[in-house]
N, C-alpha and C positions, 0 to 999 in steps of 0.2 A: 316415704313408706315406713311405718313404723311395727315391728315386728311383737308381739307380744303370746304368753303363753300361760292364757287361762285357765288349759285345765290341767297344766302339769304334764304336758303331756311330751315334752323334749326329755330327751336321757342320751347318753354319749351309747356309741352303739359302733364297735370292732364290723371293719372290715367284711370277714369270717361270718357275721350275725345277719346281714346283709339277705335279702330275698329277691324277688321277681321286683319288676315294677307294676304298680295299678295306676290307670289314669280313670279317675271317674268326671263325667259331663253331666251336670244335672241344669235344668230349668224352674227358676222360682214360679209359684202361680200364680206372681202376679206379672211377669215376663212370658205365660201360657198366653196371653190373650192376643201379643204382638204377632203380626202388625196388624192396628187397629187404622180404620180408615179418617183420618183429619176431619173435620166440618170446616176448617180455615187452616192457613200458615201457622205454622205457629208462633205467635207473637215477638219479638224485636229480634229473633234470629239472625236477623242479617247484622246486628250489632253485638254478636257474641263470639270468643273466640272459636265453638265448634258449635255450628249450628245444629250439628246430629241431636247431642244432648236437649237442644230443645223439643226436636220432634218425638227421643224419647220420652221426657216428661209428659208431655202433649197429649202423646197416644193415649198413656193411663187416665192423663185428666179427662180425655175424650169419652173412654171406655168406665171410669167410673162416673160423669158427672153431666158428662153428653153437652155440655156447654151451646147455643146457638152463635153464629160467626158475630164477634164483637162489631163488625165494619157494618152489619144490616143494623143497628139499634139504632132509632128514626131519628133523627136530631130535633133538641126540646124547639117548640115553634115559639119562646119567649124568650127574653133576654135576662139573663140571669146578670145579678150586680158585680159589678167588678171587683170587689172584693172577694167574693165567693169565686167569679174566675181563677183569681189566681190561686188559689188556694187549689183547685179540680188541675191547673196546670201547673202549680207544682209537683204533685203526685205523676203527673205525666214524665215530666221532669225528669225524677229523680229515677223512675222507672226506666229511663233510657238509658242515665248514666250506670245503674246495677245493671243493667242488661250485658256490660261490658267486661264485667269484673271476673275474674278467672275460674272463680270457686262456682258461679252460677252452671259453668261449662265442665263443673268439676262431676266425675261418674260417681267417687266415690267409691263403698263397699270392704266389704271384709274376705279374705282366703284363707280357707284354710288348705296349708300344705304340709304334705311329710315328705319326707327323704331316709330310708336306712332308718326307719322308727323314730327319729326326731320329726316332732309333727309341733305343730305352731300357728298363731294368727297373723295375718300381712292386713293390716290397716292401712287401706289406700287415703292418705290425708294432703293436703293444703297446706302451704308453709302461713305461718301464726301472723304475717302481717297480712296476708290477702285475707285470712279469716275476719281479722279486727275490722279490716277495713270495709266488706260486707256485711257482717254485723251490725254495724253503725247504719251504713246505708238498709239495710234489711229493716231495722227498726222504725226508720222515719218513712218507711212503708205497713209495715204489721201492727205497730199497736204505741203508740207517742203521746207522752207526758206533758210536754213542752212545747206545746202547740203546732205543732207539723201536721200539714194535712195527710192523715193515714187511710187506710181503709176505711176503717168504721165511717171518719168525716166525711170523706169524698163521697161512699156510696149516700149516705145519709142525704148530701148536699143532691145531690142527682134526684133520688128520692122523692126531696119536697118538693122540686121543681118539675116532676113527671108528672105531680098528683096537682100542682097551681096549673099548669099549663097544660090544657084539656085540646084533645084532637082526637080525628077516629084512630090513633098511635096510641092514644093514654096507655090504654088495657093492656097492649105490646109492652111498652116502656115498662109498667109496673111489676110484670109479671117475669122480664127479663132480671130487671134487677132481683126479684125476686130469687131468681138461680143460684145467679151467680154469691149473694149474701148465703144459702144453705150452704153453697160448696165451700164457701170460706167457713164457715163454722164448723162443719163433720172435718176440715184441713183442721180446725185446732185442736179436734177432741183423740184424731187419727191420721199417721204419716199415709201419704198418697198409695206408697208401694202397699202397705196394710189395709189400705179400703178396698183395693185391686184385688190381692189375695183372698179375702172375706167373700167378696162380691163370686169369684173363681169358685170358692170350697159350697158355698151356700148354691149355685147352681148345681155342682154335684150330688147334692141332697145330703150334704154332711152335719152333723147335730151341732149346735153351738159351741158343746165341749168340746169338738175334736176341731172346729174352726179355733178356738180359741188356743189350743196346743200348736197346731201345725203353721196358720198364717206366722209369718215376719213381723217385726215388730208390734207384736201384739201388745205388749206390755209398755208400750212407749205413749207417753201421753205429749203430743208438742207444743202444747200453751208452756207446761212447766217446766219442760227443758229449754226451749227456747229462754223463759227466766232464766234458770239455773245457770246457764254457760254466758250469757248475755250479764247477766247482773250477780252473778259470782264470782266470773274470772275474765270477757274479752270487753266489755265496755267499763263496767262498773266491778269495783270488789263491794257490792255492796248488802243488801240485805240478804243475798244468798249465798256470800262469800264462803260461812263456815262450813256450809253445805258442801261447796264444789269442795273446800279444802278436804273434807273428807275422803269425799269419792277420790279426790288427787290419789289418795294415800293407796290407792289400786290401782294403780299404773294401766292394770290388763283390761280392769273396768271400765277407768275413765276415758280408753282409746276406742272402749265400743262404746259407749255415752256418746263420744262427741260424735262418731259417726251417725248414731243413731238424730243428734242435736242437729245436723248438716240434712240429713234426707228429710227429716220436717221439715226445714228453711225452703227446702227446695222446689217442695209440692204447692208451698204457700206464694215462695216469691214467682215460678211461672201464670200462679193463678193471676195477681198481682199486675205482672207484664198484661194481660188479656183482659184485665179491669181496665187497662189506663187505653186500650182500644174500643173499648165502651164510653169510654171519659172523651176520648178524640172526636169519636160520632157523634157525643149527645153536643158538643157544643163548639164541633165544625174546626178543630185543629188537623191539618195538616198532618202525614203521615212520617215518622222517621225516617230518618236515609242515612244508609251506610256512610261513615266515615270517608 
């Protein structure tokens, strides 16, 4: 837990100075929508260490993006080449081992607290090896250089083979992948909890300006954070290094950054998990099983 105080707002404060206590409970808008009803499990749960965390994430992606259950997409009726297999089952793969990892299962979030007028931010964080270590594996799922089957290839590879391999299914197949490729895309332009919130304010009839004020990470874009903390400071110092070095130099900043860097990961790698049960149906793998 890392403590920080953004806006100045701690001051040493006697005894004597001391008032009543206030305890405020509030609900974010995009936690207004909970409990949203599943269309499926929520994907490799049983291989996490708190499966709740999944069904949270779940709900949202449920409630923003309505997903159809990964297990009905019809299996392609042709044999795709075995090189292309294995590339569809390693994204499966690699999907099972993050499925495991601490930080997936991590809530995250920021408090703010006061006491006797010292008021402050609590940074609910991940100790920096579990980060690294998901990081790494997060990549050779979301977006990979070095030839690892990621998103883009897997769906791609799925793709060609729904449109060569013609049944009264095509249509389903095409239009499924279809979803799921928008919901990945609106995940990289906006973190899960902010399409939730949007989605919340824009039913109340609220004007884009005041959506744009009040949602949660509004101002969060996760293509380029994901860069920034990925290839500035936990995989690579590299082309964004001087950048993160900067924002470093704000201790108070860079602890809500990374949180902010963490709940993008997060919207993107459940979507991820629910892709590689698309991947299991289109080409007859076998279901994971608990440890």
């Amino acid at each position: 837990m890392r403590q920080v105080d953004p806006l100045g707002l701690r001051r040493d404060t006697k005894g004597d100075e001391a008032g009543g206590t206030m305890t405020l409970t509030a609900t974010t808008f995009q936690d207004s929508v909970l409990p949203v009803k599943l269309n499926f499990p929520p994907p490799l749960a049983h291989l996490g260490s708190d499966p709740s965390t999944f069904d949270y994430q779940w709900q949202l992606l449920t409630y923003a993006f309505d997903l159809p259950d990964p297990s009905d997409f019809p299996a392609l009726p042709g044999q795709i080449p075995e090189k292309e297999l294995r590339r569809l089952s390693r994204f499966v793969d690699v999907c099972e081992k993050t499925a495991k990892y601490t930080v997936v299962a991590h809530k995250g979030g920021i408090t703010l607290k006061g006491e006797h007028g010292d008021w402050g931010l609590e940074v609910n964080e991940t100790e920096d090896e579990e980060t690294v270590g998901f990081a790494v594996r997060f990549r050779q799922l979301h977006e990979n250089s070095t030839g690892e089957p990621d998103f883009s290839a897997t769906i791609n590879i799925l793709d060609e083979y729904a449109r060569q391999f013609t049944d009264e299914h095509t249509d389903t197949r095409i239009d499924t992948l279809q979803q799921w490729r928008k919901a990945r895309a609106l995940l990289m332009n906006r973190p899960l909890q902010n399409i939730v919130a949007r989605m919340v304010l824009e039913k109340d009839g609220l004007p884009a300006d005041q959506i744009d004020d009040l949602a949660m990470y509004n101002d969060v874009n996760p293509a380029k954070l994901i860069n920034l903390f990925n290839y500035g400071e936990l995989i690579h110092y590299g082309k964004h290094g001087e950048e993160y070095d900067k924002l470093a130099e704000d201790p108070e900043l860079e602890a809500i950054e990374h949180n902010n860097f963490k709940q993008a990961m997060l919207g993107l790698i459940h979507l991820y998990f629910g892709f590689s049960e698309v991947i299991r149906s289109a080409i007859g793998l076998k279901r994971a099983e608990a440890a």
